[in-house]
py3Dmol code that shows the C-alpha trace and the ligand (Angstrom):
import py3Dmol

protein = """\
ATOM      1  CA  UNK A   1     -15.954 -17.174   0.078  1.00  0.00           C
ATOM      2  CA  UNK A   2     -13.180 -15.755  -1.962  1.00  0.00           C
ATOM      3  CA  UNK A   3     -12.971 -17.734  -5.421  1.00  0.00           C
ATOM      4  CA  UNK A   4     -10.600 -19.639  -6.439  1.00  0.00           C
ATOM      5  CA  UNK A   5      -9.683 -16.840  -9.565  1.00  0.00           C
ATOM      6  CA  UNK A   6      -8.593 -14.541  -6.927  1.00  0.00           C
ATOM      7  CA  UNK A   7      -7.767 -16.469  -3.620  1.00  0.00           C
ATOM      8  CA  UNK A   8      -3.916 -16.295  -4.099  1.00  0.00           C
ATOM      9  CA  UNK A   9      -4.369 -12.432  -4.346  1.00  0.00           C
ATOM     10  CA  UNK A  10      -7.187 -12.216  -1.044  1.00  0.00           C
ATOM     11  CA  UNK A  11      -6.413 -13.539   2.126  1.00  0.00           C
ATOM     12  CA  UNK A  12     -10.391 -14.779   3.079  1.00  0.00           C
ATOM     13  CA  UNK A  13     -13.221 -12.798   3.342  1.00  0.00           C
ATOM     14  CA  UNK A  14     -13.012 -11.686   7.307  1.00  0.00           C
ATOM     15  CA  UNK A  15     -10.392 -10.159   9.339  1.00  0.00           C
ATOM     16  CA  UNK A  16      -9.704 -13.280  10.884  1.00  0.00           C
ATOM     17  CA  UNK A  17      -8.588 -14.861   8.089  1.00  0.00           C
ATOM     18  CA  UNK A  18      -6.785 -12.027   6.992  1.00  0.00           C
ATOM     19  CA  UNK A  19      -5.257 -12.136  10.676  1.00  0.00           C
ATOM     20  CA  UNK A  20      -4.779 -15.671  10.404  1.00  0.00           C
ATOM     21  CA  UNK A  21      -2.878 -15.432   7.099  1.00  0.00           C
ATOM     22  CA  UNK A  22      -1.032 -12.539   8.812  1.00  0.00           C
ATOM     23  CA  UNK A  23       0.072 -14.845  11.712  1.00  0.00           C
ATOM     24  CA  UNK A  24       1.770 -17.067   9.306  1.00  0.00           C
ATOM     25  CA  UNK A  25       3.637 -14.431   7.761  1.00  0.00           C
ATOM     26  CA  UNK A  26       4.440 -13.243  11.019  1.00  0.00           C
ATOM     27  CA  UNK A  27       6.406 -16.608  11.858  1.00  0.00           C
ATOM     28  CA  UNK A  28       8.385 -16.198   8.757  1.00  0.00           C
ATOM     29  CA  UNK A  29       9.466 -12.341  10.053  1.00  0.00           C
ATOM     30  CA  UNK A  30       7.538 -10.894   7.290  1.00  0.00           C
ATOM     31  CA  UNK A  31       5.376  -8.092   8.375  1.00  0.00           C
ATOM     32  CA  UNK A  32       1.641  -6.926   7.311  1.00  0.00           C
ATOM     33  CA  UNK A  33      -0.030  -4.678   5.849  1.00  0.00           C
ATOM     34  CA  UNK A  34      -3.526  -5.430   5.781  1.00  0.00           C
ATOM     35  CA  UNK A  35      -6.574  -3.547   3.182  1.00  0.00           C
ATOM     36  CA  UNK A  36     -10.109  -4.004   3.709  1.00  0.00           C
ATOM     37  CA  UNK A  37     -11.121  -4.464   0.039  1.00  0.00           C
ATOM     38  CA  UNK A  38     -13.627  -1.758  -1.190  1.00  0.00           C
ATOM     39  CA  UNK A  39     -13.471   1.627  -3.306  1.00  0.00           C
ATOM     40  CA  UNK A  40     -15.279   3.948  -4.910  1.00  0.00           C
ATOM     41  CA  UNK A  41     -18.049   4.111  -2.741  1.00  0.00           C
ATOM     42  CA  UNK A  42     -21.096   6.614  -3.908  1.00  0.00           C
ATOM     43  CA  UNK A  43     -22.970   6.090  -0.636  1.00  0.00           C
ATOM     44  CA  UNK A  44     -22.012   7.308   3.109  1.00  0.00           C
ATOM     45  CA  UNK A  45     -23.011   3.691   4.031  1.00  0.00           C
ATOM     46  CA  UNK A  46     -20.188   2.160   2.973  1.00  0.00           C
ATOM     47  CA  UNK A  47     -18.251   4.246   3.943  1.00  0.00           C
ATOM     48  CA  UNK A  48     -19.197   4.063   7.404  1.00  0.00           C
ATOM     49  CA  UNK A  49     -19.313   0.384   8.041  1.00  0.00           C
ATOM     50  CA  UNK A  50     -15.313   0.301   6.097  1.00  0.00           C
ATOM     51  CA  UNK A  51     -14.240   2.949   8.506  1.00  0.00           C
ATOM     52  CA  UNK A  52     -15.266   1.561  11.620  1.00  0.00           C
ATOM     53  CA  UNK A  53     -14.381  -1.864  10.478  1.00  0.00           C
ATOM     54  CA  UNK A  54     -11.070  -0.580  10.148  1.00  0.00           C
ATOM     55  CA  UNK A  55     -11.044   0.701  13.937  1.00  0.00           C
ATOM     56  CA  UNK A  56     -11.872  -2.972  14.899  1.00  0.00           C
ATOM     57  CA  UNK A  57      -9.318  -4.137  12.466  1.00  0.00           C
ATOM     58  CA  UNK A  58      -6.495  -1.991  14.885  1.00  0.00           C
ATOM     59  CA  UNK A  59      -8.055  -3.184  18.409  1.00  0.00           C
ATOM     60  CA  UNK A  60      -7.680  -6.976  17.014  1.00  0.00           C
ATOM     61  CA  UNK A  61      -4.001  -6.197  15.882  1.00  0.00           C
ATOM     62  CA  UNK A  62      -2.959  -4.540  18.783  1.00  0.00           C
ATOM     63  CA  UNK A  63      -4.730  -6.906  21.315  1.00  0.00           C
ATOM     64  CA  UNK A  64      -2.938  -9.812  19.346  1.00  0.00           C
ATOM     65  CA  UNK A  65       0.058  -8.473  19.294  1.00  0.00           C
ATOM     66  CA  UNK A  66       1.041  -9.352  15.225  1.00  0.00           C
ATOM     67  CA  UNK A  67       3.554  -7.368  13.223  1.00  0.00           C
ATOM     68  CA  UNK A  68       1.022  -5.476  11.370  1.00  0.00           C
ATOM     69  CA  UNK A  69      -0.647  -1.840  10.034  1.00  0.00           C
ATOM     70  CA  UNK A  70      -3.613  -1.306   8.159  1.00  0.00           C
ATOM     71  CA  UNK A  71      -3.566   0.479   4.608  1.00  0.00           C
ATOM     72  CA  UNK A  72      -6.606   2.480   3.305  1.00  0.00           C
ATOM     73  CA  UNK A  73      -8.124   3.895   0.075  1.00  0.00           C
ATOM     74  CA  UNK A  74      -9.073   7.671  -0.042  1.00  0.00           C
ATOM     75  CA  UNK A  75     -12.235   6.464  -1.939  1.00  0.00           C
ATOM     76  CA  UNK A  76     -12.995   3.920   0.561  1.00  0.00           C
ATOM     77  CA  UNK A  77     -13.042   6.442   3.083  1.00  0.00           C
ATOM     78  CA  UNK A  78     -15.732   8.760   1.003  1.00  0.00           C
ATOM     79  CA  UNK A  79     -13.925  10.782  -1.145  1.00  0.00           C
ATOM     80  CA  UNK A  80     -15.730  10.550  -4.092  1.00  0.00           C
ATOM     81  CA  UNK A  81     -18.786  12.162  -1.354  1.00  0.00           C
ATOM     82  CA  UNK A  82     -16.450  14.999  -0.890  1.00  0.00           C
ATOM     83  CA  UNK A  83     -12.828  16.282   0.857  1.00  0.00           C
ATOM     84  CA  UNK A  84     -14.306  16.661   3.683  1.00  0.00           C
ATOM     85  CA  UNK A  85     -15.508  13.259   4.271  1.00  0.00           C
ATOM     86  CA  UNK A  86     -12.485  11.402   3.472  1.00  0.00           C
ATOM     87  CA  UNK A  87     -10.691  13.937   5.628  1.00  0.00           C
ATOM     88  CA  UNK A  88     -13.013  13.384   8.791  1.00  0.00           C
ATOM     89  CA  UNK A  89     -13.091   9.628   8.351  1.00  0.00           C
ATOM     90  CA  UNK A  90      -8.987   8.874   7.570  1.00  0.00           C
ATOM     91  CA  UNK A  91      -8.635  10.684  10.903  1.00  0.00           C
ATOM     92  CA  UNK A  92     -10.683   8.978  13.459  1.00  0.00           C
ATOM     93  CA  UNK A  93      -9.015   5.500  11.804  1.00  0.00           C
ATOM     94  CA  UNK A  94      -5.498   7.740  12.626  1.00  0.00           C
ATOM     95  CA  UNK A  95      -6.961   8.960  15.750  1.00  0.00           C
ATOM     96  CA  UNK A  96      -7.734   4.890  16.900  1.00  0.00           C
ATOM     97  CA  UNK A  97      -4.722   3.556  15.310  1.00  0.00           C
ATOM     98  CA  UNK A  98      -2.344   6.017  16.851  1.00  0.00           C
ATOM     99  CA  UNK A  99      -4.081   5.115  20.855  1.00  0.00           C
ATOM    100  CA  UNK A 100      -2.672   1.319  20.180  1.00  0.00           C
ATOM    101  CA  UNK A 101       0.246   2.269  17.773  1.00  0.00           C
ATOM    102  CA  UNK A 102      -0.392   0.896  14.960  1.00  0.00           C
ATOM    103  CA  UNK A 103       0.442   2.382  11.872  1.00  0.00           C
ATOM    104  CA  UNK A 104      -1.918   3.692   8.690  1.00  0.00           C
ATOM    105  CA  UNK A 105      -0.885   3.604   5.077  1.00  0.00           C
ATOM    106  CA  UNK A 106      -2.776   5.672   3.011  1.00  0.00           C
ATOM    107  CA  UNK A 107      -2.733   4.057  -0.544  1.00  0.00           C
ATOM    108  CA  UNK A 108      -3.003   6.044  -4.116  1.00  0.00           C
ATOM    109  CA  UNK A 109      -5.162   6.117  -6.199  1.00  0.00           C
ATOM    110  CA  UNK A 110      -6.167   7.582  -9.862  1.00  0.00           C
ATOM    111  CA  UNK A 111      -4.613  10.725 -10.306  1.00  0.00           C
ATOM    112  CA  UNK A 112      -7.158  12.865 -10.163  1.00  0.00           C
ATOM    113  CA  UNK A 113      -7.316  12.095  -5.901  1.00  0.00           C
ATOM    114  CA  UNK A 114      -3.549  13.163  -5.970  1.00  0.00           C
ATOM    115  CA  UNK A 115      -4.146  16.513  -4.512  1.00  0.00           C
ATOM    116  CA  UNK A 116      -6.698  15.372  -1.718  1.00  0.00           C
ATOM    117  CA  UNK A 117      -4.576  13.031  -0.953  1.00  0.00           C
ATOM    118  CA  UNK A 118      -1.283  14.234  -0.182  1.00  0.00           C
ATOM    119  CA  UNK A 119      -3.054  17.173   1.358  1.00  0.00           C
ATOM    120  CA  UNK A 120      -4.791  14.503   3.588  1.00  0.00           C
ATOM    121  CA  UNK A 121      -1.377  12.768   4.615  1.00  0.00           C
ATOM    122  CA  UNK A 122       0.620  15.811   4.945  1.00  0.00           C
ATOM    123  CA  UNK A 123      -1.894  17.277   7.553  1.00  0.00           C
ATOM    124  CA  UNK A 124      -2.635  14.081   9.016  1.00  0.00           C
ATOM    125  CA  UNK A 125       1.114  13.246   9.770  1.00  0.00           C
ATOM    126  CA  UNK A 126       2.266  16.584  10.949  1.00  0.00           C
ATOM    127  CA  UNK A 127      -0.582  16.379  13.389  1.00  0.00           C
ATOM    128  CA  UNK A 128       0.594  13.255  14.869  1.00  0.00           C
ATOM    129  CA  UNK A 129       4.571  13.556  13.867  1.00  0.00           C
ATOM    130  CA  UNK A 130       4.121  10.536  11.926  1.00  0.00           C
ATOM    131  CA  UNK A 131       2.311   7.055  12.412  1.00  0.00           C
ATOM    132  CA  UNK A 132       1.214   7.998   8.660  1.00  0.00           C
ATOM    133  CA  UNK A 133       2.029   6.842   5.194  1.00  0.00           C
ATOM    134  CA  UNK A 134       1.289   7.539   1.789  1.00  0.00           C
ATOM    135  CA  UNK A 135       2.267   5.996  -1.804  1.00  0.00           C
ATOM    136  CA  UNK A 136       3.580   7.909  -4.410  1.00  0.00           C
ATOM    137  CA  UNK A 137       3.681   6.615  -8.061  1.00  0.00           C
ATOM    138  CA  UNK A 138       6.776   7.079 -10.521  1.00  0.00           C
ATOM    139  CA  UNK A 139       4.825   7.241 -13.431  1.00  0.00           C
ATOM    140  CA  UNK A 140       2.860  10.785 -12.849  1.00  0.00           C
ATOM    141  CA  UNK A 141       5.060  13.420 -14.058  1.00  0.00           C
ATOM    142  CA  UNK A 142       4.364  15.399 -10.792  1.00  0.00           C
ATOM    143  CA  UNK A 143       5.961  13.054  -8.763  1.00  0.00           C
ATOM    144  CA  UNK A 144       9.544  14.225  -8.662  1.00  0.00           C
ATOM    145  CA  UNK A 145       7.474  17.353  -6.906  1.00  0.00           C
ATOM    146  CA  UNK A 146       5.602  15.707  -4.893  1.00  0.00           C
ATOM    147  CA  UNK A 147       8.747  13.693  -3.070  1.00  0.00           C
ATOM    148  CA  UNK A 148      10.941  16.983  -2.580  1.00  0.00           C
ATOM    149  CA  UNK A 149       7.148  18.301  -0.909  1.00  0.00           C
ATOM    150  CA  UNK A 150       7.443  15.383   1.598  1.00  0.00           C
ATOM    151  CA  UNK A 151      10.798  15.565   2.203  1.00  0.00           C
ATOM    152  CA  UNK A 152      10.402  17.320   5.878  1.00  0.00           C
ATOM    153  CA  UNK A 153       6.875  15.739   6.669  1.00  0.00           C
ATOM    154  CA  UNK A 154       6.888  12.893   9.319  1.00  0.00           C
ATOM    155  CA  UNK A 155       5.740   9.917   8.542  1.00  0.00           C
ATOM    156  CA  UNK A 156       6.706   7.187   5.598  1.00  0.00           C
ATOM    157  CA  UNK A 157       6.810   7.408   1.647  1.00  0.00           C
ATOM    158  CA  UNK A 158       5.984   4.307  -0.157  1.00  0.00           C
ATOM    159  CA  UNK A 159       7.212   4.527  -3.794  1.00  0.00           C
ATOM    160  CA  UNK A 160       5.390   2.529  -6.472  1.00  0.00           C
ATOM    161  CA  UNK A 161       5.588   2.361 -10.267  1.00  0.00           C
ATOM    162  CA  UNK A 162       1.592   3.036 -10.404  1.00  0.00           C
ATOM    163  CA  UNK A 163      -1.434   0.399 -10.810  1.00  0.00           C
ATOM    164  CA  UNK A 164      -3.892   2.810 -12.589  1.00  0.00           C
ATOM    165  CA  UNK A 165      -3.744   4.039 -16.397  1.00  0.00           C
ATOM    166  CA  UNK A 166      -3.169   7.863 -16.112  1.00  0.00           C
ATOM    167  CA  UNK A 167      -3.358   9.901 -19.835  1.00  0.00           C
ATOM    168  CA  UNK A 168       0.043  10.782 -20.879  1.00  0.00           C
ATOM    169  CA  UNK A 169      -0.605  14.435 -20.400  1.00  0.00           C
ATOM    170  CA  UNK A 170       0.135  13.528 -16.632  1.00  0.00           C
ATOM    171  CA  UNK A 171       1.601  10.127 -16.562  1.00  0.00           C
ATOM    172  CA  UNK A 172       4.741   8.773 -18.103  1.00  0.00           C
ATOM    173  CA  UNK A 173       3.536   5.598 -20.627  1.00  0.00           C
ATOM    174  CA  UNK A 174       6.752   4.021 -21.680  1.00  0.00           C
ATOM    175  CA  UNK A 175       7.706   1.440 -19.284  1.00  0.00           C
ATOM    176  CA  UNK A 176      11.995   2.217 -19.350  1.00  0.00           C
ATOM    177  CA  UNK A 177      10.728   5.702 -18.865  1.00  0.00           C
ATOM    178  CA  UNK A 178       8.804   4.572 -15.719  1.00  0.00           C
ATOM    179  CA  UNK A 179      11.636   2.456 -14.042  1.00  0.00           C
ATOM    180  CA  UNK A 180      14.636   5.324 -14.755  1.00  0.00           C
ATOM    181  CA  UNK A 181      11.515   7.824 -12.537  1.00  0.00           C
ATOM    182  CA  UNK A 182      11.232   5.187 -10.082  1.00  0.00           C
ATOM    183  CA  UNK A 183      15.124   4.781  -9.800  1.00  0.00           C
ATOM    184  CA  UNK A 184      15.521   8.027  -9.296  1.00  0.00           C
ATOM    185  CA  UNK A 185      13.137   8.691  -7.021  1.00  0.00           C
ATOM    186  CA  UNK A 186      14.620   6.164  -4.724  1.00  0.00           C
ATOM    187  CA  UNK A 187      17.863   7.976  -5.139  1.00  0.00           C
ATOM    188  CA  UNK A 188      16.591  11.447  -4.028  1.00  0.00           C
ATOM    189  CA  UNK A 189      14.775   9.672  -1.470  1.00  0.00           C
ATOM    190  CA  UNK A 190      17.589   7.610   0.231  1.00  0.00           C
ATOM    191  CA  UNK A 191      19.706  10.930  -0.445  1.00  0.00           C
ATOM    192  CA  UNK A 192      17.172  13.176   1.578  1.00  0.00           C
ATOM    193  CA  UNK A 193      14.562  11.310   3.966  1.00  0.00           C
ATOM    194  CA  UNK A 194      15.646  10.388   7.207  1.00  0.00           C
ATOM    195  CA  UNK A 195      14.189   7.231   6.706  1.00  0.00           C
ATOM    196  CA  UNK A 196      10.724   6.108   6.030  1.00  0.00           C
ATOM    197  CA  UNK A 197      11.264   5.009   3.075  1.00  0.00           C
ATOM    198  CA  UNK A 198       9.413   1.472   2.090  1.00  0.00           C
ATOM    199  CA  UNK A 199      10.116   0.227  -1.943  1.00  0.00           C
ATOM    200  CA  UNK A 200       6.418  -0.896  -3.098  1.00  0.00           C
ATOM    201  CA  UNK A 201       8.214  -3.462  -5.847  1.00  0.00           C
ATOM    202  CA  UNK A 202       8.261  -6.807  -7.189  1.00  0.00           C
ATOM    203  CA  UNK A 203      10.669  -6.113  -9.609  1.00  0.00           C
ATOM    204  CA  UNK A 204      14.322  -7.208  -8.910  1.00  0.00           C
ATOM    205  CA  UNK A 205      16.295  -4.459 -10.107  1.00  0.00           C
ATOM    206  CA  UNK A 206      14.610  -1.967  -7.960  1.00  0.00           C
ATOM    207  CA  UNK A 207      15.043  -3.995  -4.815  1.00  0.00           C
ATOM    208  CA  UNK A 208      18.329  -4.558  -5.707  1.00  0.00           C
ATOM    209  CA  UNK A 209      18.398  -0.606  -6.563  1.00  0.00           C
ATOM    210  CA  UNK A 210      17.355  -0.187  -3.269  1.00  0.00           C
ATOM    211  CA  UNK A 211      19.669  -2.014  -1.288  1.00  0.00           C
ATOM    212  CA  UNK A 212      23.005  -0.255  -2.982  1.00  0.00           C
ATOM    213  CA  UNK A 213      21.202   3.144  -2.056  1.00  0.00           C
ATOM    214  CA  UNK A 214      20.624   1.536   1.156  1.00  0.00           C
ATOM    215  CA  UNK A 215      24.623   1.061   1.442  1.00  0.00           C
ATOM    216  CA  UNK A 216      25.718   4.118   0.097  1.00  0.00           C
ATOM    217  CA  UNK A 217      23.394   6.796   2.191  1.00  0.00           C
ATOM    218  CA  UNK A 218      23.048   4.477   5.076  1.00  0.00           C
ATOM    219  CA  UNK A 219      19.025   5.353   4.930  1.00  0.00           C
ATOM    220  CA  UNK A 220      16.830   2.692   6.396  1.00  0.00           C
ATOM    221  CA  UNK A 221      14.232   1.084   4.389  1.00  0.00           C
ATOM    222  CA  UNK A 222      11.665  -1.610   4.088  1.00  0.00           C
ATOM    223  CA  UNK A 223      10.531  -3.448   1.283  1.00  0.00           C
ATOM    224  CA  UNK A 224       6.913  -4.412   0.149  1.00  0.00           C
ATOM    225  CA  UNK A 225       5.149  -6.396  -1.636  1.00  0.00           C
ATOM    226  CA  UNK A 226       1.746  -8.363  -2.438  1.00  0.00           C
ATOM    227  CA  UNK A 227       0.526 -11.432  -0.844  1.00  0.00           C
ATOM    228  CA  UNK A 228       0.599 -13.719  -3.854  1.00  0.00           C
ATOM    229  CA  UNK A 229       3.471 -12.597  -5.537  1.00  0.00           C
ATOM    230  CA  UNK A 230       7.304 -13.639  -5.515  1.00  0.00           C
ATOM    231  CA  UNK A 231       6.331 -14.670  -1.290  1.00  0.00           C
ATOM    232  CA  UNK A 232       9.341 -17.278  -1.274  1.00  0.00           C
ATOM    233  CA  UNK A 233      11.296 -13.757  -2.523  1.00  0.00           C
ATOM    234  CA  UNK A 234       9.800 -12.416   0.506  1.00  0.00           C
ATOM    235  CA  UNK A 235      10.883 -15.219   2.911  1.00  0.00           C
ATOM    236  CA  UNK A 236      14.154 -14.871   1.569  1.00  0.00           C
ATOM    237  CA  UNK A 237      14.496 -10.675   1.626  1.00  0.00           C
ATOM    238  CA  UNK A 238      13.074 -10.938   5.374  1.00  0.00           C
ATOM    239  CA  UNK A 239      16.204 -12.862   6.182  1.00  0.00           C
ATOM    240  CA  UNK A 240      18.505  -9.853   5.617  1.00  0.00           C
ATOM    241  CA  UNK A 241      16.059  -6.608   5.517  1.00  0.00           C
ATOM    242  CA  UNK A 242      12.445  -5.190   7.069  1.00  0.00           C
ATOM    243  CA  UNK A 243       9.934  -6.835   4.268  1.00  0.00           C
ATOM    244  CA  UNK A 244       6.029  -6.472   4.690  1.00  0.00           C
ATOM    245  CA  UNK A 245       3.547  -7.928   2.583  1.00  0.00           C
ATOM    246  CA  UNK A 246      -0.007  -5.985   1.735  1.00  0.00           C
ATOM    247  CA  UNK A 247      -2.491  -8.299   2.470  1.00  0.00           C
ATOM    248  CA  UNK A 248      -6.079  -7.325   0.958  1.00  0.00           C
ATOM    249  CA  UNK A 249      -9.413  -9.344   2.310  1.00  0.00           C
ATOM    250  CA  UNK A 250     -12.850  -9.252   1.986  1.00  0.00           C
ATOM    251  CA  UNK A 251     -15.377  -9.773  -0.911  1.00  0.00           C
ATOM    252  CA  UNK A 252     -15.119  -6.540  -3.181  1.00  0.00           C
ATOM    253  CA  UNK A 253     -11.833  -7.932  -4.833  1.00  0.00           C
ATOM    254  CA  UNK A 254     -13.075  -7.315  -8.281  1.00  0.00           C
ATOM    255  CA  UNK A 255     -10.919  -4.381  -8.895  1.00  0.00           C
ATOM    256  CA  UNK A 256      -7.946  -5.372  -7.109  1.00  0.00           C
ATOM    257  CA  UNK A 257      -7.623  -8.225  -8.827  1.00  0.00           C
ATOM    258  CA  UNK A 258      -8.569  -6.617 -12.413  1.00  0.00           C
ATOM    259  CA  UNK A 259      -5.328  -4.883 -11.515  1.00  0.00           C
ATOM    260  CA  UNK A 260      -3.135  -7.382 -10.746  1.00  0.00           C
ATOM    261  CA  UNK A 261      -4.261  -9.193 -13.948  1.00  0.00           C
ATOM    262  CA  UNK A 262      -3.580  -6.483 -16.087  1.00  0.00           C
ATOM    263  CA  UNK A 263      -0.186  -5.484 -14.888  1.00  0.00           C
ATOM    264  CA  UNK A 264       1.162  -9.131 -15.570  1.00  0.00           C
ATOM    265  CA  UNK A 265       0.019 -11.775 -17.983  1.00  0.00           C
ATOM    266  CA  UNK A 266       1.042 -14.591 -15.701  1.00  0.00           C
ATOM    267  CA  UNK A 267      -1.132 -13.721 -13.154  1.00  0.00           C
ATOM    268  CA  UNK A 268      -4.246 -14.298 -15.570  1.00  0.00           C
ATOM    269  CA  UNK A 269      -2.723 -17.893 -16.461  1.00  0.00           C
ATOM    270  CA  UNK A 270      -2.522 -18.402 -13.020  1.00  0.00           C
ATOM    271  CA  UNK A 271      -6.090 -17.298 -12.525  1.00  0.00           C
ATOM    272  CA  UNK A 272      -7.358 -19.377 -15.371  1.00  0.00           C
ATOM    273  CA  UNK A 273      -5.456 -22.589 -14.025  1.00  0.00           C
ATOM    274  CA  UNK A 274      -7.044 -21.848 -10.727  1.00  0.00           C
ATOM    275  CA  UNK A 275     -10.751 -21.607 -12.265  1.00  0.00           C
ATOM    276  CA  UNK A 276      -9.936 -24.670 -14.760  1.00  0.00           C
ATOM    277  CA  UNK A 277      -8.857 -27.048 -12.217  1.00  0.00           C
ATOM    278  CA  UNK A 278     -11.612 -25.617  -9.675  1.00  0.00           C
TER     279      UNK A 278
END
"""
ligand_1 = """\
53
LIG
P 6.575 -4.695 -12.657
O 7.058 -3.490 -13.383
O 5.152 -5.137 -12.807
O 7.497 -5.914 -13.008
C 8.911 -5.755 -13.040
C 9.586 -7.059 -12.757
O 9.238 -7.529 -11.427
C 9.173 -8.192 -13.671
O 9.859 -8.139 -14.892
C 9.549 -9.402 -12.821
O 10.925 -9.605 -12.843
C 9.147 -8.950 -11.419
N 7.750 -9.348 -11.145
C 6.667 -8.552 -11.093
N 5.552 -9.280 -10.819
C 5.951 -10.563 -10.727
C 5.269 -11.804 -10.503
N 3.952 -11.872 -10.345
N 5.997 -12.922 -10.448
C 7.343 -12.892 -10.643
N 8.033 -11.768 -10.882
C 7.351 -10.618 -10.923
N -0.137 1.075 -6.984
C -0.829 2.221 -6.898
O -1.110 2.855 -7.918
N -1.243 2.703 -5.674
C -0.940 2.058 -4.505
O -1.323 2.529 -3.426
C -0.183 0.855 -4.585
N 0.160 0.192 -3.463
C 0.991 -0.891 -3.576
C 1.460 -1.507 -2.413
C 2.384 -2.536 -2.494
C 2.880 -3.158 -1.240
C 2.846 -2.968 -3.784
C 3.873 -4.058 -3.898
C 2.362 -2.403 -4.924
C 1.423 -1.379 -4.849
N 0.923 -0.776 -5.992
C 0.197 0.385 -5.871
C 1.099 -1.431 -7.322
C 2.261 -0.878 -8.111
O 1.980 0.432 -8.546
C 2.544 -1.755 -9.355
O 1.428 -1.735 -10.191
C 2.894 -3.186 -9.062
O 3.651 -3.321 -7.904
C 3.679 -3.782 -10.244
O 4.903 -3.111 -10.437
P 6.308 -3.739 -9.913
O 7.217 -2.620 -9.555
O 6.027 -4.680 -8.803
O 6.926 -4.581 -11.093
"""
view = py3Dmol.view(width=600, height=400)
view.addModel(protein, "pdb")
view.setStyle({"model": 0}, {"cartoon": {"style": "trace"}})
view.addModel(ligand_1, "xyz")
view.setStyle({"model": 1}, {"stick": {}})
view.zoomTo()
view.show()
């Protein structure tokens, strides 16, 4: 049982609940992107069981036919073991989702997985010519590299401002400094990707960013965002443009939700209404 603190954030603790929240979302025409909850894993046990629960978790979409992908966390898939084990479990998940077409997001992490990661994508995606994507965060000062890098690979960039708390050595601290990155990344990625591009945002002047990029470059785009945030926003948006929501499940929500409490204030007073009227 997911408690009440964090049940507006987790969709249930099983992938049919997640499925069943999915379906729901699904009759709205928003689309899903669904994350087994878990990270950091210091065991291959873990690991294991994540990974093949994932390959399960694309048979059941597939053979129910919902609008929906998976999304997965490099240390989920081992890679705090080693390279090597991230890189041999992300691809049999690819391998499996890519037999019933359905596609993988590879989320980001801390910035010290940067490197693995995009390494892991980039080979992963020109292997299959895409069925791949990966998130890229405007607050690390690489980034602006890292987009021009993935201009020509297949596959989908999803740009975020970033959930994690790099040092400034790497990472850009000042919030207007994060959001003019972010805006401009959109703009040299609407100006150069062929598409592929999905906007990772809550915030209302990126979306709306977005959507005049959108106009002037013609680039197609989707929009996403988290299942317990702005969702009548996303009813709305689905009426006009491609919107999917990322819909996290299971019982290691700890983390995840740490996040989403300390990137907004609100979403602790929500949490403490929940627990006080629980
Ligand atoms: P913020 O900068 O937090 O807020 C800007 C404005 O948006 C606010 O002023 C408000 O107007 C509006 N807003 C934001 N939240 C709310 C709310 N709860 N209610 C009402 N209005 C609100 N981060 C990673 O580091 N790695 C990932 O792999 C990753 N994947 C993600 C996937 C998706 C689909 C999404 C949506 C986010 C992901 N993130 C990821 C998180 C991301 O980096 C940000 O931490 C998070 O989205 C908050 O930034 P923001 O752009 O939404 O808006």
């Amino acid at each position: 049982m997911i408690p009440p603190i964090a049940n507006r954030f987790v969709a249930g603790d099983s992938p049919a609940t997640a499925l069943e929240h999915v379906r729901g979302l699904n009759e709205r025409d928003v689309k899903a992107i669904v994350n087994l909850l878990g990270e950091h894993y210091d065991d291959r046990e873990p690991v294991e069981s994540d990974a093949a629960e994932y390959r399960r978790l694309v048979d059941d979409i597939a053979g129910s036919r919902l609008e929906a992908c998976i999304s997965v966390k490099p240390s989920q898939l081992g890679l705090d073991l080693g390279e090597d084990v991230f890189r041999s479990e992300l691809a049999d998940i690819v391998d499996a989702a890519a037999d019933h077409g359905v596609f993988v997001w590879i989320d980001m992490e801390d910035h010290t997985t940067t490197d693995a990661t995009l390494d892991a994508f980039e080979e992963m995606a020109r292997e299959h010519g895409g069925g791949v994507g990966l998130c890229l965060q405007a607050n690390l000062r690489r980034t602006r590299a890292d987009a021009k890098r993935l201009a020509d690979v297949p596959g989908k960039v999803r740009f975020v401002k970033g959930a994690y708390d790099p040092p400034a050595d790497v990472a850009y601290t000042d919030g207007a400094r994060i959001d003019q990155e972010y805006r401009d990344l959109l703009e040299y990625a609407f100006d150069h990707y062929e598409g592929g591009i999905a906007v990772g945002s809550h915030d209302p002047a990126m979306i709306e960013r977005a959507t005049a990029l959108h106009e002037r470059y013609g680039t197609d785009f989707e929009i996403q965002m988290l299942m317990g945030v702005r969702e009548e926003t996303q009813y709305e948006l689905a009426e006009e443009y491609e919107v999917w929501q990322y819909v996290p499940y299971g019982d290691r929500w700890m983390s995840y939700f740490y996040r989403r409490v300390m990137e907004r204030r609100e979403n602790l007073r929500f949490a403490l209404r929940a627990v006080l009227s629980s």
